[in-house]
PyMOL CGO cylinders between C-alpha atoms (Angstrom):
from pymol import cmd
from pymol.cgo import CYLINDER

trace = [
    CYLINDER, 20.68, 2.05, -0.89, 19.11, 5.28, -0.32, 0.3, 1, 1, 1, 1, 1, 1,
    CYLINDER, 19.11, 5.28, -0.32, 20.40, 5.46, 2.71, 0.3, 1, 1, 1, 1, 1, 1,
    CYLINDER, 20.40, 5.46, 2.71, 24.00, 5.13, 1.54, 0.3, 1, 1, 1, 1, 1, 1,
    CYLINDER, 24.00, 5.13, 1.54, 23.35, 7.87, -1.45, 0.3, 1, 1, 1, 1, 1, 1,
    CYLINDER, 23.35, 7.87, -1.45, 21.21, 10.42, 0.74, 0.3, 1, 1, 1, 1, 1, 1,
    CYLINDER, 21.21, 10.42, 0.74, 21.11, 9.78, 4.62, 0.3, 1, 1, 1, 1, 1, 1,
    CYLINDER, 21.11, 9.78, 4.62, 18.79, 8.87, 6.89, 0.3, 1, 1, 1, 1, 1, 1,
    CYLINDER, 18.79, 8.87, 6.89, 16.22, 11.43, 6.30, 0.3, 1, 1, 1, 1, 1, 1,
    CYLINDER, 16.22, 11.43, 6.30, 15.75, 10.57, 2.88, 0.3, 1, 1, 1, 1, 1, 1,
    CYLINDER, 15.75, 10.57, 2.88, 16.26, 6.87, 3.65, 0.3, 1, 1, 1, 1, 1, 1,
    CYLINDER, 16.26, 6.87, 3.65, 13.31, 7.69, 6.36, 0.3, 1, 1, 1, 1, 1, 1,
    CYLINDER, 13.31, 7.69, 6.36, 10.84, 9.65, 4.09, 0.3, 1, 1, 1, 1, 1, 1,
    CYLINDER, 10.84, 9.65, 4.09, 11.32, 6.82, 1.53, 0.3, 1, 1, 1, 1, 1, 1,
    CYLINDER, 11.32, 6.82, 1.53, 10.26, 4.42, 3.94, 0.3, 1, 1, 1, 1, 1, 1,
    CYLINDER, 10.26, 4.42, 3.94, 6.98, 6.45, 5.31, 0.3, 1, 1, 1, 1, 1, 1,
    CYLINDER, 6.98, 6.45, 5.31, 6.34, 6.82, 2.16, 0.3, 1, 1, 1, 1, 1, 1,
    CYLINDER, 6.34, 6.82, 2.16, 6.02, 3.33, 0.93, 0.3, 1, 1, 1, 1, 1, 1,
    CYLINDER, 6.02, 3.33, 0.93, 4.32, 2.32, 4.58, 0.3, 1, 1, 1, 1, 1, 1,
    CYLINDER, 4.32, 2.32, 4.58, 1.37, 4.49, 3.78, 0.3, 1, 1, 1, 1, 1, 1,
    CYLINDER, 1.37, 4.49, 3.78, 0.65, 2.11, 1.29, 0.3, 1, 1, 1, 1, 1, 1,
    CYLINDER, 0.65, 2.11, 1.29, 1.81, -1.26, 2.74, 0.3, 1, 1, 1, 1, 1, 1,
    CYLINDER, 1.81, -1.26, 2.74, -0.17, -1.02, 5.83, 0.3, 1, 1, 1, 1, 1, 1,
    CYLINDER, -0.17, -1.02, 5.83, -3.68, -0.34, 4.81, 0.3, 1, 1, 1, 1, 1, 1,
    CYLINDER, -3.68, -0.34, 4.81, -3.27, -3.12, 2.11, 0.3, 1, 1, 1, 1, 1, 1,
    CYLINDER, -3.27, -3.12, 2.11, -2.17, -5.44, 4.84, 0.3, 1, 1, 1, 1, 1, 1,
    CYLINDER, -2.17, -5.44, 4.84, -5.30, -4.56, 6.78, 0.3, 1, 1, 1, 1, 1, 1,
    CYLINDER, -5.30, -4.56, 6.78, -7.46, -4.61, 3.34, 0.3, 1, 1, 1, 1, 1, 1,
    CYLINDER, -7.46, -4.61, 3.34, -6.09, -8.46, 2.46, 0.3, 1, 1, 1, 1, 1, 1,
    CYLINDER, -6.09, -8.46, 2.46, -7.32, -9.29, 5.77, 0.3, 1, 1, 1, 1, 1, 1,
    CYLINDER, -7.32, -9.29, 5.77, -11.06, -8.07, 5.39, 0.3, 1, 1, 1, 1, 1, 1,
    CYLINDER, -11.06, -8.07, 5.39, -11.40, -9.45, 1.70, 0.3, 1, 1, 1, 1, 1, 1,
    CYLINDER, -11.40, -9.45, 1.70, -9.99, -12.99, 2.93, 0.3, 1, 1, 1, 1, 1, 1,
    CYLINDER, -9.99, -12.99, 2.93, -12.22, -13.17, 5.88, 0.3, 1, 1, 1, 1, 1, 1,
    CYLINDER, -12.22, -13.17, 5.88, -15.38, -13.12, 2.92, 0.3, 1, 1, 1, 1, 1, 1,
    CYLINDER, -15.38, -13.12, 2.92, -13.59, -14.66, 0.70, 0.3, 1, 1, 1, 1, 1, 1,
    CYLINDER, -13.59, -14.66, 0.70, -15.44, -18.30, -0.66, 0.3, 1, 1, 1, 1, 1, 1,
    CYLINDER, -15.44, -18.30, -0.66, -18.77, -19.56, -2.55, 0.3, 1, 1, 1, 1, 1, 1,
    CYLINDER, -18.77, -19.56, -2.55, -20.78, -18.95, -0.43, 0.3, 1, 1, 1, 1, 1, 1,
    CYLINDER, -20.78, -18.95, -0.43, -20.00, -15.39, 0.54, 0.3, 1, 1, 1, 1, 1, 1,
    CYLINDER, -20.00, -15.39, 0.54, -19.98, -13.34, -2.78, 0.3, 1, 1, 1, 1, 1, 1,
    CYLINDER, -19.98, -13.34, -2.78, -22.37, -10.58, -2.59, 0.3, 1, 1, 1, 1, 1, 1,
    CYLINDER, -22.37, -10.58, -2.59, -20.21, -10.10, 1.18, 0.3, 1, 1, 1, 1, 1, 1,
    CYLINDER, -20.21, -10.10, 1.18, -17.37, -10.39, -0.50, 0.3, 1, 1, 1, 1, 1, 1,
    CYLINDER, -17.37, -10.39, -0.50, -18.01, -7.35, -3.28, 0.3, 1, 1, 1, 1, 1, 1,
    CYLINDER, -18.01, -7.35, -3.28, -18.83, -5.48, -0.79, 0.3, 1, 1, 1, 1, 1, 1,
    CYLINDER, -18.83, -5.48, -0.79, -16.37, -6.12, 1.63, 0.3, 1, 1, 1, 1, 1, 1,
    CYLINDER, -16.37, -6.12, 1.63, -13.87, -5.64, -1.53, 0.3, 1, 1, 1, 1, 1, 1,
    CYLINDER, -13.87, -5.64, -1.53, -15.31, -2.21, -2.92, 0.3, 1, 1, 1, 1, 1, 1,
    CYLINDER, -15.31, -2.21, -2.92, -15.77, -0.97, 0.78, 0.3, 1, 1, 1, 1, 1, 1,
    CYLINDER, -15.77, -0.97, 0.78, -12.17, -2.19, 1.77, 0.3, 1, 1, 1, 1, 1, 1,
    CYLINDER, -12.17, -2.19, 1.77, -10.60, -0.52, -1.38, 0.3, 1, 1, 1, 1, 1, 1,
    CYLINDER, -10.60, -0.52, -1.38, -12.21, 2.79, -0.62, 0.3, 1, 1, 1, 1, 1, 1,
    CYLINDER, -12.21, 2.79, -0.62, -11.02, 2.59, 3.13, 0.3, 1, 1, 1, 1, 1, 1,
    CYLINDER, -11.02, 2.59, 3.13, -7.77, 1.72, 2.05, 0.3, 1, 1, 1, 1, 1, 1,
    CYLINDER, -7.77, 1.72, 2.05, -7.47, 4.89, -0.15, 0.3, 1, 1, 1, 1, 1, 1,
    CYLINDER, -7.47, 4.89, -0.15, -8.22, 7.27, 2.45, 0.3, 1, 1, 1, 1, 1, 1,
    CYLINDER, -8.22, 7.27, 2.45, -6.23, 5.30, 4.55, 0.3, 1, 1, 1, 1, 1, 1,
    CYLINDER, -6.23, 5.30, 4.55, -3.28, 5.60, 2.49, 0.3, 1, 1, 1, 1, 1, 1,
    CYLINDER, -3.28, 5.60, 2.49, -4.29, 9.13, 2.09, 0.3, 1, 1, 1, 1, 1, 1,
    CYLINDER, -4.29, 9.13, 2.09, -3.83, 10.32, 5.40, 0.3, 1, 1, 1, 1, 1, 1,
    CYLINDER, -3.83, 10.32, 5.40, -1.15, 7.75, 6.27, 0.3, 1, 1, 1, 1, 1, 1,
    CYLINDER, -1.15, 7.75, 6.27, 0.87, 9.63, 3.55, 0.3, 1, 1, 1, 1, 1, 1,
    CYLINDER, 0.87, 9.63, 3.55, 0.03, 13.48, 5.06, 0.3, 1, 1, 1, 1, 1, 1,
    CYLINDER, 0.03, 13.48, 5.06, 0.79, 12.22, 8.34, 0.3, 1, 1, 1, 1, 1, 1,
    CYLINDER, 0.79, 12.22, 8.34, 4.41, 10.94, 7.01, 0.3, 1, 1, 1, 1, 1, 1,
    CYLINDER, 4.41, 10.94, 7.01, 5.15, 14.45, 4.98, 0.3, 1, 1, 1, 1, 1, 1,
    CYLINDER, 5.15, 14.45, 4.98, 3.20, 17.09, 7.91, 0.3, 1, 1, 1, 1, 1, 1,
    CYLINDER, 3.20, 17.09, 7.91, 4.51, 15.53, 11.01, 0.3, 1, 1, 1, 1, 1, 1,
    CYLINDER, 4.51, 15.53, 11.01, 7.06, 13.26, 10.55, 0.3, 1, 1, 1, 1, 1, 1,
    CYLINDER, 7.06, 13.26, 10.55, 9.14, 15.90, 8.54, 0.3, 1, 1, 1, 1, 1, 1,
    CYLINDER, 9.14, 15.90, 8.54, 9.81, 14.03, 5.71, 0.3, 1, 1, 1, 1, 1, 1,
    CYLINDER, 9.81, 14.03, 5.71, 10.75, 14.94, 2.27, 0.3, 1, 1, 1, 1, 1, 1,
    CYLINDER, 10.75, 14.94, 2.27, 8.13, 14.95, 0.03, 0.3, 1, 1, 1, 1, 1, 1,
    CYLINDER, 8.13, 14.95, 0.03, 9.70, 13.63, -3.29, 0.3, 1, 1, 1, 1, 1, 1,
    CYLINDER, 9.70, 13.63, -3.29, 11.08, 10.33, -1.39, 0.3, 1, 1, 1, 1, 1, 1,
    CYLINDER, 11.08, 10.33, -1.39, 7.94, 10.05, 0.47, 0.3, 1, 1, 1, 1, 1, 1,
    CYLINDER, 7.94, 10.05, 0.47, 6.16, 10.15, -2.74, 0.3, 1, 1, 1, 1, 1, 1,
    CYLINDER, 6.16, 10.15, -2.74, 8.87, 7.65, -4.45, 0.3, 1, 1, 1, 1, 1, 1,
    CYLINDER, 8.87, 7.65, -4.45, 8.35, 5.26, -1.67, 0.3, 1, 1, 1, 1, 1, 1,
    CYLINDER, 8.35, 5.26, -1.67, 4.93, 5.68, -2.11, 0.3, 1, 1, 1, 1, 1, 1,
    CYLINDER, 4.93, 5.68, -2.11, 5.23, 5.01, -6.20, 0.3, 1, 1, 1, 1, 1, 1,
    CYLINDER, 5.23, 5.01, -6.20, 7.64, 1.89, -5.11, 0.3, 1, 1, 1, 1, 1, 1,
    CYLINDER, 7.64, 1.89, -5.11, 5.70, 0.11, -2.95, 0.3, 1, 1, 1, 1, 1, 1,
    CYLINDER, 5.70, 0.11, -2.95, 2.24, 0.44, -5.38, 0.3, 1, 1, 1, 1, 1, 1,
    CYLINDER, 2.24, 0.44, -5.38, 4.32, -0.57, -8.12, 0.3, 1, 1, 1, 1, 1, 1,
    CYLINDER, 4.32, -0.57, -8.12, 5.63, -3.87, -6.45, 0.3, 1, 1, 1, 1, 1, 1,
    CYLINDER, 5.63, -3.87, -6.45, 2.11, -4.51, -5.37, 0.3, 1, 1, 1, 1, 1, 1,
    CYLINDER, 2.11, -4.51, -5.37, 0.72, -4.72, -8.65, 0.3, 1, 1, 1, 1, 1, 1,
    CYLINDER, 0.72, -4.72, -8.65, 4.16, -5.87, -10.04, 0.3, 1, 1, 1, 1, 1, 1,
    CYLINDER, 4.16, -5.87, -10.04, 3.78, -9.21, -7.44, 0.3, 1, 1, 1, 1, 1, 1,
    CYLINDER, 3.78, -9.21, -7.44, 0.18, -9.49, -8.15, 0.3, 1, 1, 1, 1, 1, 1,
    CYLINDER, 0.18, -9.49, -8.15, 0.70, -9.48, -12.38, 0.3, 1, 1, 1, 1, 1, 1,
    CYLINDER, 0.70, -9.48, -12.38, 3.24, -12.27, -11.94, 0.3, 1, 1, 1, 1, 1, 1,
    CYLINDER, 3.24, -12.27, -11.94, 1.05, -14.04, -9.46, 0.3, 1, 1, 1, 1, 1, 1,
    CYLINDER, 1.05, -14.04, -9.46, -1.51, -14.20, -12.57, 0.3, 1, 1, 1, 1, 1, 1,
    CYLINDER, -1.51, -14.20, -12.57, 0.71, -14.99, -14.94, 0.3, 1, 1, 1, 1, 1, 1,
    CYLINDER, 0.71, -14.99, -14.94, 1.76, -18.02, -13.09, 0.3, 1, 1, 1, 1, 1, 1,
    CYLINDER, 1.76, -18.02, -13.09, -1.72, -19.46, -12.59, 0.3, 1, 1, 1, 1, 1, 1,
    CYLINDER, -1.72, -19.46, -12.59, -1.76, -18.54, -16.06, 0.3, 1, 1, 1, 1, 1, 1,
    CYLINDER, -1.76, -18.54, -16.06, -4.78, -15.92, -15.85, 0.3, 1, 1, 1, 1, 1, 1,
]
cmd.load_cgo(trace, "trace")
């Protein structure tokens, strides 16, 4: 839609934006299931605190690397960015609230 309204720059930077995100949680799900179960919970913490902290920094520089060289424009960058956190936790709330958590 953005892409209709704005062009493909915008369309672009909204994109990068919300990548940043969506690729170091991709790789972060991956770590945290590989110690996930009973028998692995003290590697599991750690792989979970360790793997949230990675994918910060990750997202971090993801993000710069969108704006800096990828020419992007900021405020969709950062939009995308916004968007794709807020479906995260969006999709994980109703995931709860259908297992009834």
């Amino acid at each position: 839609m953005l892409f209709l309204v704005k062009g493909t720059r915008s369309s672009l930077s909204f994109f990068g934006g919300g990548l940043a995100y969506v690729l170091p949680t991709l790789i972060f799900t991956r770590v945290v299931l590989l110690c996930a179960g009973a028998a692995f919970s003290a590697r599991f913490m750690i792989a979970f605190f360790a793997g949230e902290a990675f994918k910060l920094v990750l997202s971090g520089a993801l993000f710069l690397l969108v704006v800096l060289y990828c020419h992007a424009s900021t405020i969709e960058a950062v939009g995308g960015l916004l968007g794709a956190i807020l479906a995260f936790w969006g999709a994980s709330a109703l995931c709860l609230l259908r297992q009834g958590v």
